[in-house]
DRENSE-797772 format. One line per 10 residues: number of its first residue (from 1); their letters; for each residue x, y, z of N, C-alpha, C. Coordinates in steps of 0.05 Angstrom, whole numbers. Atoms other than C-alpha are relative to their C-alpha. Layout:
<nodes>
NUM> A> X/Y/Z/X/Y/Z/X/Y/Z ~ ... .
</nodes>
This chain:
<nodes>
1> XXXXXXXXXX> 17/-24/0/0/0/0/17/25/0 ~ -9/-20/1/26/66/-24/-9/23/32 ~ 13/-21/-17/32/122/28/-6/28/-6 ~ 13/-27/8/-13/181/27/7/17/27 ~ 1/-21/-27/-2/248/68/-32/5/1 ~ 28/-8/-9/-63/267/102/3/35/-4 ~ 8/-29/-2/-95/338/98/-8/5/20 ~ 11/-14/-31/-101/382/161/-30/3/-1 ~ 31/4/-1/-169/374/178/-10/32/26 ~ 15/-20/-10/-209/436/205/-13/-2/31 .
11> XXXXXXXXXX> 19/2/-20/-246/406/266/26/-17/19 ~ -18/-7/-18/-218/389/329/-4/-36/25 ~ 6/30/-21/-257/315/367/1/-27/-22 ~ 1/32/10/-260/242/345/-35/-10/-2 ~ 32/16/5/-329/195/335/-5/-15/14 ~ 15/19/-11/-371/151/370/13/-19/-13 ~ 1/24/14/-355/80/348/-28/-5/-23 ~ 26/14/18/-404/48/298/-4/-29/-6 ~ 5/26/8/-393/-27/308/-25/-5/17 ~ 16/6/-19/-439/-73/345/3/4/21 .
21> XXXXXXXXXX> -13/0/-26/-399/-78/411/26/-2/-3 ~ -30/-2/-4/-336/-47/442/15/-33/7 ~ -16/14/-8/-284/-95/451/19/6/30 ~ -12/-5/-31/-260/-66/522/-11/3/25 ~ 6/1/-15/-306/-81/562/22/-28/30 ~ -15/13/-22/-259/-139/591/22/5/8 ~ -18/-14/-15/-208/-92/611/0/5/24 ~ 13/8/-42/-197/-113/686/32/26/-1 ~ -26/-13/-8/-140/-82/736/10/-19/1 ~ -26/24/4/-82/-125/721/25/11/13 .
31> XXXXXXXXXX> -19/-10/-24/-32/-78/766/15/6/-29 ~ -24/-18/16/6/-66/690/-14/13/-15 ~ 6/-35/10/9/-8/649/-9/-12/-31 ~ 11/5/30/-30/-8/584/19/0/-25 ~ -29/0/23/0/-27/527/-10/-2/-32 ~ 2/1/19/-5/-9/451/18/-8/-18 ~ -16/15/12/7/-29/389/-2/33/-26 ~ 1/-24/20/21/24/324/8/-11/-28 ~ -8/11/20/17/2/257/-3/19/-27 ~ 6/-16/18/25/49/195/22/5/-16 .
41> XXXXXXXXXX> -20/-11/27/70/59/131/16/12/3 ~ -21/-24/6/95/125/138/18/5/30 ~ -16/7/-30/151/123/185/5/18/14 ~ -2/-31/-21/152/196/216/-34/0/11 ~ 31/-8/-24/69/179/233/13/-21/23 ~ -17/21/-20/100/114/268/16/14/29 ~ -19/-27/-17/149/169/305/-19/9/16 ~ 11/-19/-11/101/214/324/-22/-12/19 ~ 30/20/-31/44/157/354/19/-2/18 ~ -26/3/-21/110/140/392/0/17/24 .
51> XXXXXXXXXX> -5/-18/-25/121/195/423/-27/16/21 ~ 26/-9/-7/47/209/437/-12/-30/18 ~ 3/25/-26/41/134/472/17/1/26 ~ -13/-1/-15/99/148/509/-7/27/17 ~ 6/-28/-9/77/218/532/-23/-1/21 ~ 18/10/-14/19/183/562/1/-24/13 ~ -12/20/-21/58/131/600/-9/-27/-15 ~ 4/23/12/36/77/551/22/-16/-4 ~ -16/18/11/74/16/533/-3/-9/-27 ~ 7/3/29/82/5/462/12/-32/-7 .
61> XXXXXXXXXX> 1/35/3/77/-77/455/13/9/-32 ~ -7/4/40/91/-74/364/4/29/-4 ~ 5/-34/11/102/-18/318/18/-13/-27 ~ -17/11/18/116/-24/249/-20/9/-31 ~ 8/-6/14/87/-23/174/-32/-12/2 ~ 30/17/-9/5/-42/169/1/-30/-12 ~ 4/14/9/22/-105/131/10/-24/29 ~ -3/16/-26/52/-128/206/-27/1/12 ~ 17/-6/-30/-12/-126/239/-8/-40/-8 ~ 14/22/16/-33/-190/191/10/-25/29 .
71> XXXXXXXXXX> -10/25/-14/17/-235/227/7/-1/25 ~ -5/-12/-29/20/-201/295/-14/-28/12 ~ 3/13/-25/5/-250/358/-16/18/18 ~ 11/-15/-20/-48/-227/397/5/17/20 ~ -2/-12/-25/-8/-214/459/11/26/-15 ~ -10/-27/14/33/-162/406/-26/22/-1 ~ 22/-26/4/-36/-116/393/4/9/23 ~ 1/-24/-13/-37/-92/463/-31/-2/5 ~ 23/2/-1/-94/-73/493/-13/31/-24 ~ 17/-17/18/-99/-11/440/16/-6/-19 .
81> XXXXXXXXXX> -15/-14/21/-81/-3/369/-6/7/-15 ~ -4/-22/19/-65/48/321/3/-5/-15 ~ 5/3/31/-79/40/248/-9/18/-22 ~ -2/-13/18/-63/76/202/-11/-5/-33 ~ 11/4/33/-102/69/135/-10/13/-25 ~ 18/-10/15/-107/114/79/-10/-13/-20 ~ 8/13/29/-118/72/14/-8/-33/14 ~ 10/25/-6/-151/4/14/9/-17/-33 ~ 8/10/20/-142/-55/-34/-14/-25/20 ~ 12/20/-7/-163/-129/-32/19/-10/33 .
91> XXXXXXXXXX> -20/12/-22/-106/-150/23/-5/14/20 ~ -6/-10/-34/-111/-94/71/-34/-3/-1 ~ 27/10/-12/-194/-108/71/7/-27/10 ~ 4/24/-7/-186/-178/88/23/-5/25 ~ -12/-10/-19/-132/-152/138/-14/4/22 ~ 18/-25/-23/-178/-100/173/-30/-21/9 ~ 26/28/-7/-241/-158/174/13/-15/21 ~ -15/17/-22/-191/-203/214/10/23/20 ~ -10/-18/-22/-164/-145/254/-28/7/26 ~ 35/2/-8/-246/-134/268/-1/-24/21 .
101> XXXXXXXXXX> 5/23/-9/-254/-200/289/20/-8/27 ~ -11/9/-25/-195/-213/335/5/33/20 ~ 1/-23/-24/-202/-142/370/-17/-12/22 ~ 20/11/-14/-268/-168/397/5/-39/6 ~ -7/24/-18/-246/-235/418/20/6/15 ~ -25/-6/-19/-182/-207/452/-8/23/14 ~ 4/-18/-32/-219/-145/483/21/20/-2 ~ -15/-30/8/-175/-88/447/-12/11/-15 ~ 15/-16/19/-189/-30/422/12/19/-16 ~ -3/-16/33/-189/5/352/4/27/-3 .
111> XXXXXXXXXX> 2/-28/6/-171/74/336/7/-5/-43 ~ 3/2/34/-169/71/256/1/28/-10 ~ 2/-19/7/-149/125/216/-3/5/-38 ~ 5/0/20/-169/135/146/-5/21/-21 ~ 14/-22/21/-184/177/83/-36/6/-1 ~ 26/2/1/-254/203/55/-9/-23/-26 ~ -6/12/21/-229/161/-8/-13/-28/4 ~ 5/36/-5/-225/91/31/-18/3/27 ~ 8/1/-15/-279/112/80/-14/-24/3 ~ 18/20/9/-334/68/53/13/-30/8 .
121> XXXXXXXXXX> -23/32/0/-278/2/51/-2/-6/23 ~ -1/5/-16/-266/12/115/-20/-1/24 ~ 29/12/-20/-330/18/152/-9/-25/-9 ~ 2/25/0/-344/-37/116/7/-26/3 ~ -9/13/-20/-296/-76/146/-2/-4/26 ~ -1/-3/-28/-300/-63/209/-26/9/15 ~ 28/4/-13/-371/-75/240/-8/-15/27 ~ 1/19/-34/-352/-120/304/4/20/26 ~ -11/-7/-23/-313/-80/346/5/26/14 ~ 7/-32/2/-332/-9/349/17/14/5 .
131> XXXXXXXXXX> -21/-14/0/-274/19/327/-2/35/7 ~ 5/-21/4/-259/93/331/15/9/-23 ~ -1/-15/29/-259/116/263/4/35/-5 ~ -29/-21/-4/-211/183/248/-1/7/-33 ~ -13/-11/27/-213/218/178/5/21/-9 ~ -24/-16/-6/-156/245/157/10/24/20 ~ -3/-10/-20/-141/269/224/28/14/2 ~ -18/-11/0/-98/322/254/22/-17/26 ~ -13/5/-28/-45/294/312/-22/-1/17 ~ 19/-11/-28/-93/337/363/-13/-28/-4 .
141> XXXXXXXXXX> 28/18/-2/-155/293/337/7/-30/0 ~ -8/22/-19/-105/232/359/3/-1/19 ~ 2/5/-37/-89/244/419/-29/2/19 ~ 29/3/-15/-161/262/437/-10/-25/-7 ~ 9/30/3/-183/194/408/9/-27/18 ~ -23/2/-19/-128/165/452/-4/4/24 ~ 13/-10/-26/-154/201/509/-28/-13/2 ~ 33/9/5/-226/178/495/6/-31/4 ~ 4/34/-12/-209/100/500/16/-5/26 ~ -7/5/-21/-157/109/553/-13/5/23 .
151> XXXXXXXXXX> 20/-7/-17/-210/133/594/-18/-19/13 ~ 16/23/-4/-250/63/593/26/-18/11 ~ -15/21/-21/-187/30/636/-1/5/27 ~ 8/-1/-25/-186/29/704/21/12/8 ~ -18/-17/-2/-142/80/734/33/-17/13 ~ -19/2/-16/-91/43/770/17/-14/-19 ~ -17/12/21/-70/19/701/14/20/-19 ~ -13/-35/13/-46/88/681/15/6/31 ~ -22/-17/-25/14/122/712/-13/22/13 ~ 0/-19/0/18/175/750/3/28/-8 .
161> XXXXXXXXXX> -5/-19/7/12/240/730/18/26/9 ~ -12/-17/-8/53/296/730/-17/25/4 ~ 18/-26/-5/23/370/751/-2/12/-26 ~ 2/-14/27/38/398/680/-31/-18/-13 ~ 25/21/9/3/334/655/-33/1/4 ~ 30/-1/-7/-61/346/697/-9/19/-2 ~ 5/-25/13/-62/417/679/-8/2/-36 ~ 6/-4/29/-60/405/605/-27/-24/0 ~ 24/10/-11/-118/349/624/-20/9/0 ~ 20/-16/-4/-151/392/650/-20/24/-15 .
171> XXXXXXXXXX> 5/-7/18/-157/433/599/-7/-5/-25 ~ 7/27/15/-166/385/547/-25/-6/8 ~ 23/7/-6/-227/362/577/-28/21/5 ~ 17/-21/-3/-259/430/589/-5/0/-27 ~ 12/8/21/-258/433/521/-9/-15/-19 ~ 20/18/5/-284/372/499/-22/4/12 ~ 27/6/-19/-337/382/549/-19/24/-15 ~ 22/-21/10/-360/445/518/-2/-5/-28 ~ 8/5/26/-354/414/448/-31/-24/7 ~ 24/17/-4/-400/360/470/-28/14/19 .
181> XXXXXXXXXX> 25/-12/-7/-446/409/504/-12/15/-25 ~ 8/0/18/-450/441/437/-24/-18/-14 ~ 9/27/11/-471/373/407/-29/-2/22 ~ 20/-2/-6/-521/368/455/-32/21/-1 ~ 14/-15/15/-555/425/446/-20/2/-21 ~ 21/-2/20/-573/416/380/-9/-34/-8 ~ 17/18/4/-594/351/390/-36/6/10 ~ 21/10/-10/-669/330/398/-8/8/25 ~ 7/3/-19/-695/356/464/21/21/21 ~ -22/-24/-23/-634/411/482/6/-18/20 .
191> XXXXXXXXXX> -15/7/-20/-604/408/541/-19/-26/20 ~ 16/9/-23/-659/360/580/8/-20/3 ~ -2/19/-6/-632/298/564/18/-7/27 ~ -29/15/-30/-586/264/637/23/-1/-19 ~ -29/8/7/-519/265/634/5/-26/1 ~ -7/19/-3/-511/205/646/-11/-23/-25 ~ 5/16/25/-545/178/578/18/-7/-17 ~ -27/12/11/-504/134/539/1/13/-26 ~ -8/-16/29/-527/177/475/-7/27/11 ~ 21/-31/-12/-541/249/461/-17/6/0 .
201> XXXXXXXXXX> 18/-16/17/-600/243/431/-20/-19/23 ~ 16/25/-17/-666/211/472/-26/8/-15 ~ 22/7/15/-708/175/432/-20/-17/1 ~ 16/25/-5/-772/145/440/-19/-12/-26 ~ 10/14/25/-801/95/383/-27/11/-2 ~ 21/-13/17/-851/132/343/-25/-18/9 ~ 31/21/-11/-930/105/367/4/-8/32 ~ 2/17/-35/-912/84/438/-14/8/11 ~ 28/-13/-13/-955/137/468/-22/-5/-11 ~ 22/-1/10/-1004/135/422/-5/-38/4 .
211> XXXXXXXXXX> 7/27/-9/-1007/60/439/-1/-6/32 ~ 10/-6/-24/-1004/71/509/-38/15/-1 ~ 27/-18/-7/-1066/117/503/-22/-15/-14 ~ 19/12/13/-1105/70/463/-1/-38/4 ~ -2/21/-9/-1098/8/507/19/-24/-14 ~ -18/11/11/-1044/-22/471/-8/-7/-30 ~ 13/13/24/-1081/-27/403/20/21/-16 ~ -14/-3/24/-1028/-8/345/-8/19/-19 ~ 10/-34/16/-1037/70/316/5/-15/-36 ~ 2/3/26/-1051/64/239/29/20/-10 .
221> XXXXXXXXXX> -31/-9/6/-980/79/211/-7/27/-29 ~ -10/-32/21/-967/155/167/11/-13/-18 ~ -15/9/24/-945/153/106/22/30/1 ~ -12/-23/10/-890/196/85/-2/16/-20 ~ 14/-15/24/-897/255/37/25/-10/-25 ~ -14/15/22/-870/239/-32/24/21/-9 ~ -27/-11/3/-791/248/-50/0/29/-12 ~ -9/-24/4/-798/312/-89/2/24/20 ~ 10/-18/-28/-823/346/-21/24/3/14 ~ -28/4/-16/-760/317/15/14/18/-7 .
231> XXXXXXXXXX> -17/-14/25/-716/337/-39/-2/31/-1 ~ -3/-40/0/-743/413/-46/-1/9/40 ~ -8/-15/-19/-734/418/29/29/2/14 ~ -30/0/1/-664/396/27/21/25/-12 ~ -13/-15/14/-652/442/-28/-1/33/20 ~ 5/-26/-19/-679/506/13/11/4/26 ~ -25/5/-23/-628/479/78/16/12/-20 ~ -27/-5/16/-574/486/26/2/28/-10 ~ -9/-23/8/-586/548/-9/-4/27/21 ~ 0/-17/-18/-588/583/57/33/12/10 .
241> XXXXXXXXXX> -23/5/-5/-512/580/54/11/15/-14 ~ 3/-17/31/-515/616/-7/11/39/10 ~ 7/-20/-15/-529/673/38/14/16/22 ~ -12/-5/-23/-502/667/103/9/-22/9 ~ -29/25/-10/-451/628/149/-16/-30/-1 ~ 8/34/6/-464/554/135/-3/-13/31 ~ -1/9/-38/-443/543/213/-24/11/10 ~ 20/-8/-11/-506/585/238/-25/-15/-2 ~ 20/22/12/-546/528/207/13/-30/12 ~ -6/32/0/-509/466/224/-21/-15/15 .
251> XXXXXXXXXX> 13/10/-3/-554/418/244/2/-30/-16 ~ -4/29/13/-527/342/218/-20/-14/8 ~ 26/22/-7/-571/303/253/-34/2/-19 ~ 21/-3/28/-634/334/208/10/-11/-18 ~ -13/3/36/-596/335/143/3/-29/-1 ~ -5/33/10/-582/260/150/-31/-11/3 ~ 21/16/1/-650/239/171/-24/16/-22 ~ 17/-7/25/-680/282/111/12/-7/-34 ~ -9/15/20/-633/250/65/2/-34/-5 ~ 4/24/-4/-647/185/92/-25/-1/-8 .
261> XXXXXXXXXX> 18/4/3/-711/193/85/-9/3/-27 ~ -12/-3/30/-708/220/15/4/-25/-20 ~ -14/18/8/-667/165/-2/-27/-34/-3 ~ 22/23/-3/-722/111/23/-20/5/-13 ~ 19/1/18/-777/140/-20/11/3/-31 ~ -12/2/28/-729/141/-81/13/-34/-3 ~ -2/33/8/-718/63/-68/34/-3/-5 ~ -18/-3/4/-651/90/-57/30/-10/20 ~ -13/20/-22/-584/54/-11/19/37/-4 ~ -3/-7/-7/-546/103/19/30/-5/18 .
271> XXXXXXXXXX> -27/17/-8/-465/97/29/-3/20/25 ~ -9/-14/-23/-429/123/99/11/35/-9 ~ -13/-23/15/-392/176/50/-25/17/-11 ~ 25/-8/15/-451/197/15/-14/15/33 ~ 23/-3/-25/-492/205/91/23/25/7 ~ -17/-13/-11/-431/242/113/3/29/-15 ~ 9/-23/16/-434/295/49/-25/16/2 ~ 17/-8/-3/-502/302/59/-5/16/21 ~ 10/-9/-25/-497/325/134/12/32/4 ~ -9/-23/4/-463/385/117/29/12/24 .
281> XXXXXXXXXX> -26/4/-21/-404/374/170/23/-9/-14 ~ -27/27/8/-340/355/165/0/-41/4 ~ 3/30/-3/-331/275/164/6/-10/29 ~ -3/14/-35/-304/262/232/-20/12/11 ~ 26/-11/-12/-364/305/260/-21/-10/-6 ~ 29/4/6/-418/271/218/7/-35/9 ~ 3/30/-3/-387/197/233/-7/-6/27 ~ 4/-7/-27/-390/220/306/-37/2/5 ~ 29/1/-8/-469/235/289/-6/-20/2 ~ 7/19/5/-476/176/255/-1/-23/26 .
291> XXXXXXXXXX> 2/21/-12/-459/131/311/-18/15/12 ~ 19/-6/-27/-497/170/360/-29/-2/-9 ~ 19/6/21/-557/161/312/-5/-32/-2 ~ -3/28/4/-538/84/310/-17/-6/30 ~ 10/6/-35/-542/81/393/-22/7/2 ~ 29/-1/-5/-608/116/389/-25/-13/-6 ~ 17/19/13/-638/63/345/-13/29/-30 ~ 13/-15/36/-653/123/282/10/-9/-17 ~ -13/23/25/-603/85/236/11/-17/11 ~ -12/29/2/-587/21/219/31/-4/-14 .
301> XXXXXXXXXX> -15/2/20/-525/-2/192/-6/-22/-18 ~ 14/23/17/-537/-47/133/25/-12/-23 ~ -19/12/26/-485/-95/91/-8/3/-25 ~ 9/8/21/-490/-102/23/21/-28/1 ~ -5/20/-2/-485/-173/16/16/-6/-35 ~ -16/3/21/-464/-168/-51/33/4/-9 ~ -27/-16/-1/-400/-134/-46/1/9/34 ~ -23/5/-28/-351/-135/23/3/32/-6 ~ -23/-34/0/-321/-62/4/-26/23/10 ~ 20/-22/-1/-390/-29/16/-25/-5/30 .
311> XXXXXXXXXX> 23/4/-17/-442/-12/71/-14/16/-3 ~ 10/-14/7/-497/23/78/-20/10/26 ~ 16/-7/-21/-549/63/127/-19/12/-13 ~ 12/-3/10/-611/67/129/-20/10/27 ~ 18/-10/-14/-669/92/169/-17/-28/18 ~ 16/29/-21/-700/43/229/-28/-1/-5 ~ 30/-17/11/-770/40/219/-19/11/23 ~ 9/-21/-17/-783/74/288/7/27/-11 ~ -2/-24/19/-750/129/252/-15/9/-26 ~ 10/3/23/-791/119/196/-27/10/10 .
321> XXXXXXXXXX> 21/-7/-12/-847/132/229/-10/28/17 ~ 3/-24/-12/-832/186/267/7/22/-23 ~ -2/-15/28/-811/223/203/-26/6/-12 ~ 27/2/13/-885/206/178/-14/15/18 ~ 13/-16/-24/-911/233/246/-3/35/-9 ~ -12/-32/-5/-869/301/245/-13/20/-35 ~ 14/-10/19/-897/311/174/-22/2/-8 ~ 38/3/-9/-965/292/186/-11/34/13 ~ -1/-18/-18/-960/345/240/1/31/-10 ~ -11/-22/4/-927/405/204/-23/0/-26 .
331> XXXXXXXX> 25/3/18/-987/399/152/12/18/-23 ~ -14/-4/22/-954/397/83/-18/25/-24 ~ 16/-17/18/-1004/451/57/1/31/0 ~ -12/-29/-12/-970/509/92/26/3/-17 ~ -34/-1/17/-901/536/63/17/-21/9 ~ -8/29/-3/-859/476/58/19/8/28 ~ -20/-3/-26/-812/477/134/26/-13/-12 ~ -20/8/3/-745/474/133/15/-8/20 .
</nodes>
């Protein structure tokens, strides 16, 4: 695999996973110090994970080109590793599938870093172990990814810190915290959801009340209004941009579930890349929706059984429903809502 330089990327956090289940939940206290593994081509990124494992008191078990990870020995991964992936062919998919597979039987975990090129490839590989998926990331938006799984060990398996250390910590986490209060925000429901919810968004399956209130008897299901409707209200998001700051609008979480929806009355499949253009974010911010969208039950992820290199998302049909609801509601006879 040829190596590609990455492009400085604009944004600043990492993503939700998007497999089925993490692989670290059986990370006990074992009294030793965590230990990674770093696998990637270009030998000054190799350098620089280095000095960014070491900086955080990690032990670096392997390190080497990605075609080592193939023949690595379990105990070599470590309980984290670093993968570097911009380009995909047949070898490094059937690589990254087995890398999938023995994360989640060994109970390590994934940081993956990738293009927008071989995004598609690689989500489609990797559906076990809920990697954290990274494209074309800056350093920063490693070490915060880095920070984000070392977080799920148990402390007495991390060194001590130094005072600088817990100062730059500390800071570090203030602002993640106010990026993810952002994020909440413009989810579903503002600020009301608990902190303590495992997503940001809190969703309840479309009809439940209305089946509560009608003794459990099954509300007659909405239809959705027909794709051109979708479509011209997508277009009228967009040319608002035309205008004025594109940021004063962000709002991914809509834009994907009106292009999902879109998409389902045009009888249409729907790649990760494609969902990710649509949401009007950068890609590490919309893969970050996407999972949180996954955990809520609004999308599915969906194989194509035909072809390994491809996946696809699609709308749950509690989402499906509540889409039919919210447009039921906004009574399509008024100026169309945007």
């Amino acid at each position: 695999m040829a190596a590609t330089d990455f492009a400085q990327s604009d944004f600043s956090y990492g993503k939700a996973g998007l497999g089925k289940g993490a692989g670290s939940a059986g990370h006990g206290d074992t009294g030793q110090s965590v230990s990674i593994s770093i696998y990637a081509n270009r030998g000054h990124l190799r350098a620089s994970l280095r000095e960014d494992a070491a900086a955080a008191g990690l032990t670096v078990s392997a390190a080497g080109p990605l075609r080592d990870v193939v023949d690595a020995p379990m105990r070599a991964l470590g309980d984290v590793v670093l993968l570097d992936c911009p380009q995909v062919d047949g070898q490094t998919m059937a690589a990254l599938s087995e890398l999938d597979q023995r994360a989640v039987s060994g109970g390590c975990r994934l940081i993956v870093s990738t293009t927008v090129d071989a995004l598609d490839a690689v989500f489609a590989c990797m559906d076990q172990s809920a990697p954290i998926l990274l494209v074309d990331p800056n350093r920063a938006e490693r070490v915060l990814a880095l920070g984000r799984v070392l977080s799920e060990f148990p402390q007495g398996r991390l060194r001590e810190l130094s005072e600088n250390d817990r100062l730059m910590l500390l800071r570090l986490t203030e602002q993640v915290s106010q990026i993810a209060g952002r994020i909440d925000r413009l989810a579903p429901g503002g600020t009301s959801a608990p902190a303590s919810a495992a997503s940001a968004f809190s969703f309840e399956p479309a009809g439940s009340q209305a089946r509560s209130a009608h003794s459990g008897r099954e509300p007659a299901r909405l239809a959705l209004p027909d794709a051109q409707t979708v479509r011209q209200i997508i277009r009228m998001r967009q040319l608002r941009g035309r205008f004025l700051d594109e940021e004063l609008f962000a709002d991914p979480a809509w834009d994907m579930l009106l292009d999902l929806t879109a998409a389902r009355l045009e009888r249409k499949r729907v790649s990760v890349t494609s969902l990710c253009i649509a949401s009007g974010v950068p890609p590490t911010t919309a893969l970050r929706w996407i999972g949180q969208m996954v955990e809520a039950g609004l999308f599915v992820r969906v194989c194509d059984d035909s072809d390994r290199r491809r996946a696809f998302i699609e709308l749950t049909e509690p989402a499906v429903d509540a889409m039919a609801r919210y447009f039921s509601e906004v009574s399509l006879t008024a100026p169309v809502p945007v």
